[in-house]
PASE-522783 format. One line per 5 residues: number of its first residue (from 1); for each residue x, y, z of C-alpha. Coordinates in steps of 0.5 Angstrom, whole numbers, plus 500, padded with zeros to 3 digits. Each point is the difference from the previous one (the first is absolute). Layout:
N
NUM	X/Y/Z; ...
END
This chain:
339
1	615/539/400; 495/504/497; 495/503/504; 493/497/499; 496/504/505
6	495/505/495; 499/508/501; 494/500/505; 495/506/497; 500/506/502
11	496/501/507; 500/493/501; 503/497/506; 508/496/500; 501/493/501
16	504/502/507; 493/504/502; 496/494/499; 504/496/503; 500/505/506
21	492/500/500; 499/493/499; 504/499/506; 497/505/505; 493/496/497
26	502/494/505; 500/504/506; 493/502/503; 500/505/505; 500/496/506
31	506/497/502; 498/493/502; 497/499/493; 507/501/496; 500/494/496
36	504/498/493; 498/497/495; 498/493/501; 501/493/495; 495/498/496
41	497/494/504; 502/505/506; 494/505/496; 495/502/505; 494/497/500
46	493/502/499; 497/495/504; 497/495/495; 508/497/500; 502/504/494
51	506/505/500; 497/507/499; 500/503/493; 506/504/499; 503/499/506
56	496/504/504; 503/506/505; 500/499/508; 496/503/502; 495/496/495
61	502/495/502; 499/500/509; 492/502/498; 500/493/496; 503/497/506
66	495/504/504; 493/498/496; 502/491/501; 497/501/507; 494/503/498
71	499/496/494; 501/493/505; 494/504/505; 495/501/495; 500/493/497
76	499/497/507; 495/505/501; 496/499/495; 494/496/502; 500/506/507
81	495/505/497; 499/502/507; 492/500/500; 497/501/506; 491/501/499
86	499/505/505; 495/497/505; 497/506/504; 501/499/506; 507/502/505
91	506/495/500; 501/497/506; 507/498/498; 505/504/495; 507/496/498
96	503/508/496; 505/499/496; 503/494/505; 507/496/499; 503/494/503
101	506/497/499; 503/494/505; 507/500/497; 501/500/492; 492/497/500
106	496/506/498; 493/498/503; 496/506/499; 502/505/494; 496/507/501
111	494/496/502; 493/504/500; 493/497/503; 495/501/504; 494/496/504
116	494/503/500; 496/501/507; 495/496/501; 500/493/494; 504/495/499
121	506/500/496; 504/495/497; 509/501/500; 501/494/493; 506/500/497
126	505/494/499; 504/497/504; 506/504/503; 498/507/498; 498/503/506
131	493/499/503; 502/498/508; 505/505/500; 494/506/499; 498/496/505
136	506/501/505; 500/507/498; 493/502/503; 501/498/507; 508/504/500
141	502/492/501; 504/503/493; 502/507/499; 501/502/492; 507/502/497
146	497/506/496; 492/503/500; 495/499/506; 494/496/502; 495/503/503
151	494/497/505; 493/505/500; 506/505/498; 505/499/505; 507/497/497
156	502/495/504; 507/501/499; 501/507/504; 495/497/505; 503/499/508
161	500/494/503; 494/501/504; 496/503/494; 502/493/496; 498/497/505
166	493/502/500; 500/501/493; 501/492/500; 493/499/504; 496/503/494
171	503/493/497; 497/492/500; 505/495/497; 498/494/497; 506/495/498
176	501/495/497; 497/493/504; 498/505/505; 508/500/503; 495/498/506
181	505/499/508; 500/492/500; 500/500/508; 494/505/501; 493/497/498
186	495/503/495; 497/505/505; 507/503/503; 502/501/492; 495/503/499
191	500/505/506; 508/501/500; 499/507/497; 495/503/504; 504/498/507
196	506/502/497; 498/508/498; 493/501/503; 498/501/508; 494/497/498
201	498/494/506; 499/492/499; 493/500/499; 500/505/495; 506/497/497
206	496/494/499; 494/502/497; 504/503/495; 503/494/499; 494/496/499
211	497/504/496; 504/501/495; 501/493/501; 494/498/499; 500/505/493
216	505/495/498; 497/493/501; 504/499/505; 496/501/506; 501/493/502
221	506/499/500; 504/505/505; 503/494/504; 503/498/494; 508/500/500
226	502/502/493; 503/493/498; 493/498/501; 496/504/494; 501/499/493
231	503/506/494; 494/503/499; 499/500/508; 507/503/502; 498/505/495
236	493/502/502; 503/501/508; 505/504/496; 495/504/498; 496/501/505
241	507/502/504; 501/506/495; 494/502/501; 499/501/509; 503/507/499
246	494/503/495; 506/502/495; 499/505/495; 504/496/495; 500/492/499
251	506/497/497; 500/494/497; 506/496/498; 499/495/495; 495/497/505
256	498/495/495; 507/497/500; 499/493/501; 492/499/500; 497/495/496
261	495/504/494; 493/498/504; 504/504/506; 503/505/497; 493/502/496
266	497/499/508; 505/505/503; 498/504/495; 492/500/501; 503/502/507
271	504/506/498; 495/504/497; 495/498/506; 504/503/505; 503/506/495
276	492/501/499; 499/501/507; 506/502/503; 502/505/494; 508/503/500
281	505/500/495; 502/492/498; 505/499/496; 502/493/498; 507/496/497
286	498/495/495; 503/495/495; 493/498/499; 496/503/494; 494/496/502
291	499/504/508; 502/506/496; 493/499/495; 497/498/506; 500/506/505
296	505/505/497; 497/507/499; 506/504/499; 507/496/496; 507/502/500
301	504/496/495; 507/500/503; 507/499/495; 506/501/501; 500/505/506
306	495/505/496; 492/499/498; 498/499/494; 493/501/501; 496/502/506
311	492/501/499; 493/497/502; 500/493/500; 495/500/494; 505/504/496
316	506/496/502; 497/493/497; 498/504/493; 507/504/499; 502/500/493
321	508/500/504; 503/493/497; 505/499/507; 492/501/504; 497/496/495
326	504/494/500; 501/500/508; 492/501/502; 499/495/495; 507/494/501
331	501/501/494; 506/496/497; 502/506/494; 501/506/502; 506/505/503
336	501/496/506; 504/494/499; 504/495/505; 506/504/502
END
C-alpha cells in the first residue's frame, strides 16, 4: 500500500509529536480536573446555553461554571444600590452584615441597616422579605446565623443572660392589636412591666400607669377588660404599655394592622406626639405608605433579605431607584410583581 503520509519539513514536529503533545493538552496539572475530550452536544458551556468556541480547555471551563452564581446575584440585586443618607446622629441599632436562614429559606442575606437615635424610622418592604424577623434579632428573641447586631454598641449575640436581660429593658414593644392578656383589665395590662422587673411600690406604679394612660386617651377606661375595647383602643393600651419602662427605643410592629384609616391616621397624630415628648429611637414595620408619609422621618426599604435604599424620609419618596419608586408609590409597573 503506498504511503501517503508527506515529508514534514525540516524542524517542524512529527505527526507522532503532535499527536503526544495534543494529548498532554488535555491534563491540567491538578489531577481532580483531568478530562477528555467531550461530544459536541456535551461542549462546555458558556453560560448563555451555547457550547464554548472550539471546545474549550477544563480549566476554562470550571470558571465559567463559576461565574452563573455571581451572574443570578447581580440580577437579583440590581435594584439594591445600598444607599444610605447619613443623618448625623449615632445609630441606635446596627444590623452589619447579618444572615438568617430558617431551613433552606434564607430570610436575611448580608443584611446591613441602621435606626437612628432619636427619629422615628419606618422598616417597609413587601411581604415576606424580613421586616419582623429584625425585629426579633434586636431583643436576642433570635440570634444571626453569620454578622452582628448591635444595641448602643453592644452585640447582642455575645451578650449573657443577664446583660440580654437588661438590654431587653431599653426596649417598648407594641404589637400587633395590642397582644393585650385578656383575663387582666386595662390598668393591670398596662402595669404588667413594671411589677415584673422594677421595685417600684403600688402607688408608684399606678401613677405611671395612669399617666401614660392618660397620654394615650384611655384615661378612663383602665377598668375595662381587653374584649370590651375596640382596635384602635387595644392598640393605644398596647402603647401605653410599651411605654411604662421609659424605653430608649420603641418598636412597633405593624401597629396599624387591622385599623380602619381614620384610626390608623389618629394613631399616628399619637405616635409623633408622644415621640415629640418622649424622644428615643422609634422604629415602626409597616405595609402602610400613607402612616409612612405621615410620621417617617427615616425610611428603609427592605427586599429580598438586603436594603435597597435607606435615607431621610424626603429623599426615599424622591428616589429616582425604579423598585423604591414603584413601592412608595403602589404602583402596578415596576420591579415588584405578585411572585
Amino acid at each position: 500500500m503506498a504511503d501517503d503520509r508527506r515529508d514534514d519539513p525540516p524542524g517542524a514536529e512529527s505527526a507522532t509529536e503532535r499527536e503526544e503533545r495534543d494529548g498532554r493538552e488535555w491534563l491540567t496539572d491538578d489531577d481532580d480536573e483531568r478530562t477528555t475530550e467531550q461530544p459536541a452536544a456535551e461542549k462546555p458551556s458558556n453560560g448563555d446555553g451555547f457550547a464554548a468556541k472550539g471546545g474549550r480547555a477544563a480549566s476554562e471551563r470550571v470558571a465559567v461554571v463559576s461565574e452563573a452564581p455571581h451572574q443570578e446575584d447581580d440580577d437579583e440585586y440590581r435594584w439594591h444600590t445600598g444607599l444610605n443618607s447619613p443623618t448625623g446622629v449615632p445609630d441606635a441599632v446596627e444590623f452589619v452584615d447579618v444572615h438568617k436562614a430558617f431551613g433552606r429559606n434564607k430570610i436575611l442575606r448580608g443584611l446591613n441597616m441602621g435606626i437612628p437615635e432619636g427619629k422615628i424610622s419606618m422598616i417597609l418592604g413587601p411581604s415576606g422579605t424580613g421586616k419582623s424577623v429584625c425585629i426579633k434579632h434586636m431583643v436576642g428573641l433570635l440570634y444571626p446565623d453569620e454578622g452582628d447586631v448591635l444595641v448602643h454598641g453592644e452585640s447582642v449575640p455575645n451578650m449573657t443572660d443577664d446583660e440580654l436581660f437588661e438590654m431587653r429593658k431599653k426596649f417598648g414593644v407594641l404589637f400587633q392589636d395590642g397582644a393585650l392578656f385578656g383575663s387582666m383589665n386595662l390598668l393591670d395590662n398596662v402595669a404588667f412591666p413594671l411589677r415584673q422587673h422594677t421595685d417600684k411600690g403600688e402607688d408608684e406604679i399606678l401613677d405611671i400607669v395612669r399617666r401614660r394612660l392618660r397620654e394615650v386617651g384611655l384615661g378612663q377606661a383602665e377598668d375595662k377588660m381587653p374584649n370590651e375595647l375596640s382596635g384602635g383602643m387595644r392598640q393605644r393600651a398596647g402603647f401605653a404599655r410599651a411605654l411604662v419602662l421609659d424605653p430608649d427605643i420603641v418598636r412597633f410592629d405593624e401597629p396599624d394592622s387591622g385599623l380602619d384609616p381614620v384610626r390608623t391616621a389618629l394613631l399616628c397624630e399619637l405616635i409623633q406626639e408622644i415621640h415629640e415628648e418622649n424622644g428615643g429611637a422609634y422604629t415602626v414595620i409597616t405595609h402602610d405608605i400613607m402612616s409612612a408619609r405621615r410620621v417617617a422621618e427615616y425610611i428603609c426599604v427592605l427586599w429580598r433579605g438586603r436594603i435597597v435604599e435607606a435615607g431621610p424620609a424626603e429623599e426615599l419618596f424622591n428616589s429616582e431607584n425604579a423598585f423604591v419608586r414603584q413601592f412608595l408609590s403602589g404602583e402596578s409597573q415596576g420591579p415588584l410583581g405578585m411572585e
